[in-house]
mmCIF file as Biopython writes it, N, C-alpha, C and O atoms, coordinates in Angstrom:
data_model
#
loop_
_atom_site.group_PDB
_atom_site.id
_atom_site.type_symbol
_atom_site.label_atom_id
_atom_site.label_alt_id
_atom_site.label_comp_id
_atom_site.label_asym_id
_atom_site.label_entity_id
_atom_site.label_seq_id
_atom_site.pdbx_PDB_ins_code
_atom_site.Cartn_x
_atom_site.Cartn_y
_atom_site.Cartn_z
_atom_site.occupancy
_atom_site.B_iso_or_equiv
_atom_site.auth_seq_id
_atom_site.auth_asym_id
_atom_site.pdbx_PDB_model_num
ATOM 1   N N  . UNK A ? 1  ? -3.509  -20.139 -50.446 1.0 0.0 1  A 1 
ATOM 2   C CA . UNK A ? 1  ? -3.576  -19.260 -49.280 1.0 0.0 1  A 1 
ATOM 3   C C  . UNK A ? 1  ? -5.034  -18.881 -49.004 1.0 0.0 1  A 1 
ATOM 4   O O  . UNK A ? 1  ? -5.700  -19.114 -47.995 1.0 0.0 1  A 1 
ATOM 5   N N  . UNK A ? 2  ? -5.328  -18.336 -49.963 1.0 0.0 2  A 1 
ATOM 6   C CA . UNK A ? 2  ? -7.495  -17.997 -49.745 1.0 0.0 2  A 1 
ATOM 7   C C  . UNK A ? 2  ? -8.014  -19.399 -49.542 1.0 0.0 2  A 1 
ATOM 8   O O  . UNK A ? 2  ? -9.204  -19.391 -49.227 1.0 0.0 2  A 1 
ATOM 9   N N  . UNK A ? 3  ? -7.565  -20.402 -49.613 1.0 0.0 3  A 1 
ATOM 10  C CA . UNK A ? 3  ? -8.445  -21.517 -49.624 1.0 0.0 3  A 1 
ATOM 11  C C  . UNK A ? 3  ? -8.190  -21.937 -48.233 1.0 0.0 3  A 1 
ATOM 12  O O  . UNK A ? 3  ? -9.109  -22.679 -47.888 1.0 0.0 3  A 1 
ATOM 13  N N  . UNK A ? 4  ? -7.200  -21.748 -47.152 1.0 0.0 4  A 1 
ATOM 14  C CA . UNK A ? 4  ? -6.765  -21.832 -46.157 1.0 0.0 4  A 1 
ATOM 15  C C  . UNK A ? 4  ? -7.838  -20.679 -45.520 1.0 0.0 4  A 1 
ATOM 16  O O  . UNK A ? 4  ? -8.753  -21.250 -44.927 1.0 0.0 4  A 1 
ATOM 17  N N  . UNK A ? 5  ? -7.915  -19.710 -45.503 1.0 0.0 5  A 1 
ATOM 18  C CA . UNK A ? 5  ? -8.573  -18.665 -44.564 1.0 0.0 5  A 1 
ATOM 19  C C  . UNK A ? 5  ? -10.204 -18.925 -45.009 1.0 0.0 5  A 1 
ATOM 20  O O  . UNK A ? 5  ? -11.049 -18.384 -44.295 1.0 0.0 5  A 1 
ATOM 21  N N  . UNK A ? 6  ? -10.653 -19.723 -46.147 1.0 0.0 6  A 1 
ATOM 22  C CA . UNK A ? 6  ? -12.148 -20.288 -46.166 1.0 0.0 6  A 1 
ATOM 23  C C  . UNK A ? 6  ? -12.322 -21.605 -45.596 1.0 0.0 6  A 1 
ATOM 24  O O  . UNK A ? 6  ? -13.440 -22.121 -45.602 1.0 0.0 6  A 1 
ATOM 25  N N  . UNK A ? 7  ? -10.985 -22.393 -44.939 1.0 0.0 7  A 1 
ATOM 26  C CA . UNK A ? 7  ? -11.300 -23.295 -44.172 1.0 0.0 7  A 1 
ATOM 27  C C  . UNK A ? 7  ? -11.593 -23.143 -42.841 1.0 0.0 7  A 1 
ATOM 28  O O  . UNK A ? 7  ? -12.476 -23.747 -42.232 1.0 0.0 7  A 1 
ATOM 29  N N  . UNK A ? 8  ? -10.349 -21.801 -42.118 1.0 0.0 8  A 1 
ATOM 30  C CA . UNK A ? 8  ? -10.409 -21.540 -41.323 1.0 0.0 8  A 1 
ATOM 31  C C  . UNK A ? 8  ? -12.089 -20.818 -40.779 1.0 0.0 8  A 1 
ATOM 32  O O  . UNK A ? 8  ? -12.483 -21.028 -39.631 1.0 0.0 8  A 1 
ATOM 33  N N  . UNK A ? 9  ? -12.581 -20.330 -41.366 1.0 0.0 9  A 1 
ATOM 34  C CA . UNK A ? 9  ? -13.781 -19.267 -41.681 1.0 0.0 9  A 1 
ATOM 35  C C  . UNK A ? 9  ? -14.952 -20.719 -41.171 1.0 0.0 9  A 1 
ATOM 36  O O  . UNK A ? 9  ? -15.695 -20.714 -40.189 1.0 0.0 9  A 1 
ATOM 37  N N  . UNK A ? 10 ? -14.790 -21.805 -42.152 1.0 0.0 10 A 1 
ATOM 38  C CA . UNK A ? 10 ? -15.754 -22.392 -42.209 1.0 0.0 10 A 1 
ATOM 39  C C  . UNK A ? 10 ? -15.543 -23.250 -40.818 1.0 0.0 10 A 1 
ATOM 40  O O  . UNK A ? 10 ? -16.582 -23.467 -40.194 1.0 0.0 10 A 1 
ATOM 41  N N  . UNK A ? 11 ? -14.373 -23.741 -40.285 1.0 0.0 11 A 1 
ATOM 42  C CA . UNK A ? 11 ? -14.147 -24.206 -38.947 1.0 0.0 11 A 1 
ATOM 43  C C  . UNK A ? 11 ? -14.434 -23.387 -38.051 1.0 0.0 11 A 1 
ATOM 44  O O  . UNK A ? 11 ? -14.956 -23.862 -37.042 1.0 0.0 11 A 1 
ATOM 45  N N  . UNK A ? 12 ? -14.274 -22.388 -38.087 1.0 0.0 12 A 1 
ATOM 46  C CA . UNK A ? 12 ? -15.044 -21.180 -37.103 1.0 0.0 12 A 1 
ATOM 47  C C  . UNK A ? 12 ? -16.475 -21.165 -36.736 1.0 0.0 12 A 1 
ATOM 48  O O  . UNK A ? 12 ? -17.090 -21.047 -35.677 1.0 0.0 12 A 1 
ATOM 49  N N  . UNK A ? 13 ? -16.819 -21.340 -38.079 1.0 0.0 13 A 1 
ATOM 50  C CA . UNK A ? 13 ? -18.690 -21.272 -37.955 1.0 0.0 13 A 1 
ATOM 51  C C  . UNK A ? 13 ? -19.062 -22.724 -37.356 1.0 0.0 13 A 1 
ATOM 52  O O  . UNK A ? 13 ? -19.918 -22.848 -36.480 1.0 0.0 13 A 1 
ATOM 53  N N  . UNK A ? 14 ? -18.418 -23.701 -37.847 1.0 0.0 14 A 1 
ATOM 54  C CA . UNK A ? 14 ? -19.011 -24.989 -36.911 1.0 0.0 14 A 1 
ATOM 55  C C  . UNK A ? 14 ? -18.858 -25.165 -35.875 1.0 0.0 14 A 1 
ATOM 56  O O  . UNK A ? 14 ? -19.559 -25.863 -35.142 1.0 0.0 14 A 1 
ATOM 57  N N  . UNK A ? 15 ? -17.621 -24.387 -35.517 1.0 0.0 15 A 1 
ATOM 58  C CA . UNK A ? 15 ? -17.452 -24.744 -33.691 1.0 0.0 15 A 1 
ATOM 59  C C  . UNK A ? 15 ? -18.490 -23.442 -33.096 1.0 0.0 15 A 1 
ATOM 60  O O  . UNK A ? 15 ? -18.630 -23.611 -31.885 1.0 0.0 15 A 1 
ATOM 61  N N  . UNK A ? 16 ? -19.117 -22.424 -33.493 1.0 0.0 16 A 1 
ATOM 62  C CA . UNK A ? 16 ? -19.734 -22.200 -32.831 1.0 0.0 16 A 1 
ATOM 63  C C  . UNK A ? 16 ? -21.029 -22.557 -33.047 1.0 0.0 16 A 1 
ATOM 64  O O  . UNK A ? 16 ? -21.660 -22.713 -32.002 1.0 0.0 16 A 1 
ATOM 65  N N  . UNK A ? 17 ? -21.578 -22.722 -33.960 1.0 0.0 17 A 1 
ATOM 66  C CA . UNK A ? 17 ? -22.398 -23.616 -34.029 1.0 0.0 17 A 1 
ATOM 67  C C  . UNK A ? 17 ? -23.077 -24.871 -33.139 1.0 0.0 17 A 1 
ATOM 68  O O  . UNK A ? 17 ? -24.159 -25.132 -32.614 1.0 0.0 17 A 1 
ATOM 69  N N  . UNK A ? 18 ? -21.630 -25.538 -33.321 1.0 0.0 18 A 1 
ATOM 70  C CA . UNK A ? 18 ? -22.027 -26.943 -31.819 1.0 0.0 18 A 1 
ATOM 71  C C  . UNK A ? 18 ? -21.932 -26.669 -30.405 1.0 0.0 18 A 1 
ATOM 72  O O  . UNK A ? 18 ? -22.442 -27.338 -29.506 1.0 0.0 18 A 1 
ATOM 73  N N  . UNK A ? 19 ? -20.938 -25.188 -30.240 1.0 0.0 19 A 1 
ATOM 74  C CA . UNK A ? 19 ? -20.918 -24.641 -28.563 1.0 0.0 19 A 1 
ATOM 75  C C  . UNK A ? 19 ? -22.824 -23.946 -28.510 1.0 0.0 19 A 1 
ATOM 76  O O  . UNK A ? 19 ? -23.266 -23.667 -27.396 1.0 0.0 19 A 1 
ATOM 77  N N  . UNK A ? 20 ? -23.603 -23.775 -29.566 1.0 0.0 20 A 1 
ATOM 78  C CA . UNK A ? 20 ? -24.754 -22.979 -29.481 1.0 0.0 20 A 1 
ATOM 79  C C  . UNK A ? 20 ? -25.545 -24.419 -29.510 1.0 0.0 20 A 1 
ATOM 80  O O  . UNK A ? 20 ? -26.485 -24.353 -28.718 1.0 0.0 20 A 1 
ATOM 81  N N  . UNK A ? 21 ? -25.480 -25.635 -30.128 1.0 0.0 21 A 1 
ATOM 82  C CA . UNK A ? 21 ? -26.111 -26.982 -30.174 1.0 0.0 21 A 1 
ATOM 83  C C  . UNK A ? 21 ? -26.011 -27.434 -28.285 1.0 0.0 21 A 1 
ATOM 84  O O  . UNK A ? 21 ? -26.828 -27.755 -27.424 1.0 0.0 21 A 1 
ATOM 85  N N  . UNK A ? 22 ? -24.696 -27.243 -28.341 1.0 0.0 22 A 1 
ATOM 86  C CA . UNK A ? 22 ? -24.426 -27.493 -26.189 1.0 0.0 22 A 1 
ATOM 87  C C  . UNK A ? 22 ? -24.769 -26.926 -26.186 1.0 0.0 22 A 1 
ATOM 88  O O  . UNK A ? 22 ? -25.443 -27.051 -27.209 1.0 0.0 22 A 1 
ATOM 89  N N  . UNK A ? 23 ? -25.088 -25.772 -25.659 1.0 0.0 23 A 1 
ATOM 90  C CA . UNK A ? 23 ? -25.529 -24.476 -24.629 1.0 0.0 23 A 1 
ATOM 91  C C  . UNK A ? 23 ? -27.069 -25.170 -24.511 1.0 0.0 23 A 1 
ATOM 92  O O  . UNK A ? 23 ? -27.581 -25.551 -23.459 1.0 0.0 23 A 1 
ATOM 93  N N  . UNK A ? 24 ? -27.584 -25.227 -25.654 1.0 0.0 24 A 1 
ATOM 94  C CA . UNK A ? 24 ? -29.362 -25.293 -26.185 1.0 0.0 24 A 1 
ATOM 95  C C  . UNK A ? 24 ? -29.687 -26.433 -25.673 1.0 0.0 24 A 1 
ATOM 96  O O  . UNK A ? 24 ? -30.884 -26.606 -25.443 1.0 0.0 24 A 1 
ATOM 97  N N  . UNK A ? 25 ? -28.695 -27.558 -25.342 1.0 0.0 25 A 1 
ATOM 98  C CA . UNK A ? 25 ? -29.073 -29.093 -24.913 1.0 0.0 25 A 1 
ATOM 99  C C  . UNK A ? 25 ? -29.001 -28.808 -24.221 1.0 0.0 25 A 1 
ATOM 100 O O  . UNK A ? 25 ? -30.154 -28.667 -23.815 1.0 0.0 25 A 1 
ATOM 101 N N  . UNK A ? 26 ? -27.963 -28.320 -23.083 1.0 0.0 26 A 1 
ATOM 102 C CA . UNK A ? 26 ? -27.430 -28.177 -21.529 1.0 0.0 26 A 1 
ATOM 103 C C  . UNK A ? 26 ? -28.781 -27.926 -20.489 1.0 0.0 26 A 1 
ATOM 104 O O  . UNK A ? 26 ? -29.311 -28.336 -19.457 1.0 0.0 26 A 1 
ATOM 105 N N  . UNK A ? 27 ? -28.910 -26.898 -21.623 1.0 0.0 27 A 1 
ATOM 106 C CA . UNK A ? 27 ? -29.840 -25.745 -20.430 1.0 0.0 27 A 1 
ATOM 107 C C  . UNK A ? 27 ? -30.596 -26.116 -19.720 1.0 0.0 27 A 1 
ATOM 108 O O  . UNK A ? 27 ? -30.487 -25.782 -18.540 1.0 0.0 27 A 1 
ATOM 109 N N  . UNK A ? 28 ? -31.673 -26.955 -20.134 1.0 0.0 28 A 1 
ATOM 110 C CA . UNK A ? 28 ? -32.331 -27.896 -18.942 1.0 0.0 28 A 1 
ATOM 111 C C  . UNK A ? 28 ? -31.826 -28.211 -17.597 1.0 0.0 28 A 1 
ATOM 112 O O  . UNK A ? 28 ? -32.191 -27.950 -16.451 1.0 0.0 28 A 1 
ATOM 113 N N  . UNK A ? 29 ? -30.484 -29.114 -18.344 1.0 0.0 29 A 1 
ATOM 114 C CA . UNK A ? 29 ? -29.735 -29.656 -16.950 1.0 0.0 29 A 1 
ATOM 115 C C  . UNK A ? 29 ? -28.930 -29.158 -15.973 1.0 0.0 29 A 1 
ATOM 116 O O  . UNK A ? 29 ? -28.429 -29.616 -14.946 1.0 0.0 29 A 1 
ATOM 117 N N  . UNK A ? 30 ? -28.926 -27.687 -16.763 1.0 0.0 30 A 1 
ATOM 118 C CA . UNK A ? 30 ? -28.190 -26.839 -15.587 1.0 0.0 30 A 1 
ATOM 119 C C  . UNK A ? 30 ? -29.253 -26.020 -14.901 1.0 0.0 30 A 1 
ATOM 120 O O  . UNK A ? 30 ? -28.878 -25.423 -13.893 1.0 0.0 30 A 1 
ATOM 121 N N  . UNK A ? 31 ? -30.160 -25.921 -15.163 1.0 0.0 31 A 1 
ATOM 122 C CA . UNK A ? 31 ? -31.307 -25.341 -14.604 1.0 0.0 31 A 1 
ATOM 123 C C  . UNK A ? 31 ? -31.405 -26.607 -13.215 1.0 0.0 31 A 1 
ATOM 124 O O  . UNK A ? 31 ? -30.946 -26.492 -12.079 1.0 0.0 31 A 1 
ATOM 125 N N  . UNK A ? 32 ? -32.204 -27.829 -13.845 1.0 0.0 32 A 1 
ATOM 126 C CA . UNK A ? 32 ? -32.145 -28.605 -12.558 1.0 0.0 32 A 1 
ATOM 127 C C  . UNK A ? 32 ? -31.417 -28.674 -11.813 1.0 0.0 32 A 1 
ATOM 128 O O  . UNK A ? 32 ? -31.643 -28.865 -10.618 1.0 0.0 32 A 1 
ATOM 129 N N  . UNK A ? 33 ? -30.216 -28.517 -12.394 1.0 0.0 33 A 1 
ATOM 130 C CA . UNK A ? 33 ? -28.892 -29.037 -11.357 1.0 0.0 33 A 1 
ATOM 131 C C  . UNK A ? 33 ? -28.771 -27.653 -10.542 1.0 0.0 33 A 1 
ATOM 132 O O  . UNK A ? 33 ? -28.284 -27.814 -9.423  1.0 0.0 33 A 1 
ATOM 133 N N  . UNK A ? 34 ? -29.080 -26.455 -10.837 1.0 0.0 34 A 1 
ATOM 134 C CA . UNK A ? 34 ? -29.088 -25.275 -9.739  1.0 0.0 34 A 1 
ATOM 135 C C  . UNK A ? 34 ? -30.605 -25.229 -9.021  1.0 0.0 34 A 1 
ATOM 136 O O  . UNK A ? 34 ? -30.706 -24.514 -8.024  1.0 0.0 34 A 1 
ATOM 137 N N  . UNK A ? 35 ? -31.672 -25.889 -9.438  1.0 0.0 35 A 1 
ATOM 138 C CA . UNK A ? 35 ? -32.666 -26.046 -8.357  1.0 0.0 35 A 1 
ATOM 139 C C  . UNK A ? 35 ? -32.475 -27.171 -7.289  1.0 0.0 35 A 1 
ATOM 140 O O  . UNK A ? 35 ? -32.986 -27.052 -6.176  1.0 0.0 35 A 1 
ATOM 141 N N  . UNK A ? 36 ? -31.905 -28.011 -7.557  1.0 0.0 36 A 1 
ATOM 142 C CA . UNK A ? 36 ? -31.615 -29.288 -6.799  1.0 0.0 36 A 1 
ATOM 143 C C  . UNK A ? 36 ? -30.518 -28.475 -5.791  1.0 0.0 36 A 1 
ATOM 144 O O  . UNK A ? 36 ? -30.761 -28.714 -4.608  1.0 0.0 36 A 1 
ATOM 145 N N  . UNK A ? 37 ? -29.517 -27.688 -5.973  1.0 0.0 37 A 1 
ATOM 146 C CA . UNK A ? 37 ? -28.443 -27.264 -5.297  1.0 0.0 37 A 1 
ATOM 147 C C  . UNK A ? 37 ? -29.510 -25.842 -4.081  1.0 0.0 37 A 1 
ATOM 148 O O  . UNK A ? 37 ? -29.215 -25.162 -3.099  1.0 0.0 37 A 1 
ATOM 149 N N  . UNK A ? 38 ? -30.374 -25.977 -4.674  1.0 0.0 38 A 1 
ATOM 150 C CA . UNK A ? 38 ? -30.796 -24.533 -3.775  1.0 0.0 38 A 1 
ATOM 151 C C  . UNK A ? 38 ? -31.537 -25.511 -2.602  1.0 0.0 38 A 1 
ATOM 152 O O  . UNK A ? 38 ? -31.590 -24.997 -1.485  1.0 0.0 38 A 1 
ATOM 153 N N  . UNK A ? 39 ? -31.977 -26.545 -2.710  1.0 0.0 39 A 1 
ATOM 154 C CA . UNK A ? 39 ? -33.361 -27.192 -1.851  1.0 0.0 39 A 1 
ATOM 155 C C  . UNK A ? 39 ? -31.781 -28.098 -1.024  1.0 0.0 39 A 1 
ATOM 156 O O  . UNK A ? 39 ? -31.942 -28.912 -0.114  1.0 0.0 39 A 1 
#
């Protein structure tokens, strides 16, 4: 049962982890992609 809620724990931390890896890649391209949308 504890070894279940330290998997869960540790699947937690990686998915936010890689949503903070996207965000950090993205950002560029959503920047351009809302200057391109303003012109």
């Amino acid at each position: 049962m504890r070894g279940m809620g330290m998997l869960s724990t540790v699947l937690l931390g990686a998915t936010a982890i890689a949503a903070a890896v996207v965000l950090v890649v993205s950002m560029p391209d959503i920047q351009r992609y809302l200057r391109m949308r303003k012109m």
